[in-house]
N, C-alpha and C positions, 0 to 999 in steps of 0.2 A: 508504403503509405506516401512515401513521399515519389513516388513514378506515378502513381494514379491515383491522388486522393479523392477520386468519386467511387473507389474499390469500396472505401470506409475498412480500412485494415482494422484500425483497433477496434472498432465497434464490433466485428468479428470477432475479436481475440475476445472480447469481452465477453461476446455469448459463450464461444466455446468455453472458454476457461475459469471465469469467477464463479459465475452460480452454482455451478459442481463443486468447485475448490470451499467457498465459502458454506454448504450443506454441510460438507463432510467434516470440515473444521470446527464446526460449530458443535457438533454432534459428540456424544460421550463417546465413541470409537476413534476419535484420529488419536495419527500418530505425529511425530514430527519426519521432517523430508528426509534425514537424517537418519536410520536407524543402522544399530550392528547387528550382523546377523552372525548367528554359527554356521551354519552352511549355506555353501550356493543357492540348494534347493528353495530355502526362505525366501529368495529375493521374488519368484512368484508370487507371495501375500504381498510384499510393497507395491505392486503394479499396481496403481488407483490412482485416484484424485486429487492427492495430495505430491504424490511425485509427478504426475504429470498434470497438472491444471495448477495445484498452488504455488509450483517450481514457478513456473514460466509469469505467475504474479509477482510473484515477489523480486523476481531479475528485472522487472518491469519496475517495481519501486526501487531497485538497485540504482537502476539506470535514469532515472529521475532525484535520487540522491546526489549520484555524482556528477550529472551531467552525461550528454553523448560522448562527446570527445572521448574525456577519460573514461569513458565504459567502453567505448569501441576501442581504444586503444590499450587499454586492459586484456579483453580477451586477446586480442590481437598478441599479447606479449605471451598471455597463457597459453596459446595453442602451437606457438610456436616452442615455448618452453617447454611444453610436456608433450610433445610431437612423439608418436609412436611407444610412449611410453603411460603411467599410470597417475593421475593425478586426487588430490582431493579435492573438499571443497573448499579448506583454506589457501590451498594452493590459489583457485581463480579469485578467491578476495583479496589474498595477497598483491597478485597482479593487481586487479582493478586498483588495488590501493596507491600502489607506487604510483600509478599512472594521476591521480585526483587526489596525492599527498595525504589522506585519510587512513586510518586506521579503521578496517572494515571487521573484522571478526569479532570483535562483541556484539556487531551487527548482524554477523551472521548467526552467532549462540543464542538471538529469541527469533529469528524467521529462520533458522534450519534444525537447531537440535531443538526448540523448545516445540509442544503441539500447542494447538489451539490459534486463536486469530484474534485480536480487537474488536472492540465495538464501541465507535464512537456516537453518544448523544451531546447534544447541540442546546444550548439557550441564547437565546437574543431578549438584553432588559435593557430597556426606552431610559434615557437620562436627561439629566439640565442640558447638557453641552454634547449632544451625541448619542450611542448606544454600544452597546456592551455584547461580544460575542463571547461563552463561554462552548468549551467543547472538553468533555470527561469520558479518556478512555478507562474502559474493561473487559474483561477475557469474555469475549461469547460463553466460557466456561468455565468455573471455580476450576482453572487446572494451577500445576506449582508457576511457581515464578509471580514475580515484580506484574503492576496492575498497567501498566505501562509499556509500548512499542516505540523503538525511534521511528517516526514518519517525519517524511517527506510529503506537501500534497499539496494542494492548486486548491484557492477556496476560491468559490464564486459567489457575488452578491451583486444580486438585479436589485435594483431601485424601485422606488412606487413611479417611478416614470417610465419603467420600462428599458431604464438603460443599466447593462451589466458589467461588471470590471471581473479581473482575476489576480490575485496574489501569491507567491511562493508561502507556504507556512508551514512552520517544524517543530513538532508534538515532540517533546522530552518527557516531558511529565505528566502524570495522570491525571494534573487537571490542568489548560491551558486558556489565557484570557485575552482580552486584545480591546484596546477601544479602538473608535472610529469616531471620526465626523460626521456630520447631517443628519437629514432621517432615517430611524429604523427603517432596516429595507423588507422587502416583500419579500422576498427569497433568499436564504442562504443555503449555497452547499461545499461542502471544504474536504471535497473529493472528485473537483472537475478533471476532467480527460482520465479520471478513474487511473491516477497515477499511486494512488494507497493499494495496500492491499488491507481493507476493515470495509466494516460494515457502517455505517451510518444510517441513526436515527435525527430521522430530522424534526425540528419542532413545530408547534400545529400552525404558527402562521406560515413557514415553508408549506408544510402538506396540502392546506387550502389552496394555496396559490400553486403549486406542482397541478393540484385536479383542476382547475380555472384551464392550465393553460398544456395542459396535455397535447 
């Protein structure tokens, strides 16, 4: 992306990988990225969508958690360290972690052993002094576990002028709030450059203004 960005790399990456990753996730059949198998023969059933479309999502929300730097210089430690030999996937969190001082495997135990994916819906309520963004995750699927994903993700908010900003924002909990100054705006999405990997429902005055300006 960054040698030719009129290639549109990630927009790419986008098509190939989310919409497939997020079907399959969604759907009462996934598994997590992560499964043990009894024999080799097994590892044929895990070839799909989720080891290869939802991996390469969620490395993508890795690496927007930590920053490039320390993702690039993460693997860079990883693949040197398990050079010829067998690693897991604590192993490259590990690296990654050293490199960005974080503690990554709890991060990894809900986007690699846990199945299923997030879905984030959105409210924007008009106030005296400003408006009020709420966004409330849940499992695309009654699966086990906590109603809640750590993200990382880029929120965008166009104005009724037409002018847009972007923010870092990081979802802990299952329901997340935020004021703001001025007016309610025409558009919120709080999954620009699709650096999450969930789904988002956006609220009817985003949707209106999404078809306006298709």
């Amino acid at each position: 992306n960054d040698l030719s960005p009129a290639a549109n790399a990630w927009r790419t990456f986008f098509l190939r990988n989310k919409p497939v990753a997020y079907a399959t996730d969604a759907s009462r059949g996934t598994t997590p990225v992560w499964q043990s198998l009894a024999n080799l023969d097994q590892a044929k059933s895990n070839y799909g969508a989720i080891v290869y479309n939802k991996a390469p999502g969620i490395l993508k929300q890795l690496n927007y958690l930590v920053g490039d730097t320390a993702f690039r210089d993460g693997l860079r430690s990883y693949l040197h360290g398990h050079a010829y030999g067998n690693a897991t996937w604590p192993d490259l969190l590990r690296a990654i972690g050293r490199t960005s001082g974080m503690d990554l495997v709890p991060w990894g135990k809900e986007y690699i052993l846990r199945p299923g994916m997030p879905v984030i819906s959105q409210s924007v309520e008009p106030g005296a002094d400003g408006w009020t963004l709420t966004l409330v995750q849940a499992p695309a699927r009654p699966l086990s576990g906590p109603a809640q994903w750590p993200i990382k993700t880029e929120l965008l908010v166009v104005g009724t002028d037409g002018e847009s900003r972007t923010t870092p924002l990081l979802l802990t909990a299952a329901r997340t709030t935020r004021h703001f100054a001025g007016t309610p705006p025409a558009f919120v999405f709080p999954n620009a450059g699709d650096e999450a990997y969930a789904l988002v429902q956006l609220d009817s005055a985003s949707v209106r203004w999404a078809e306006a300006h298709l």
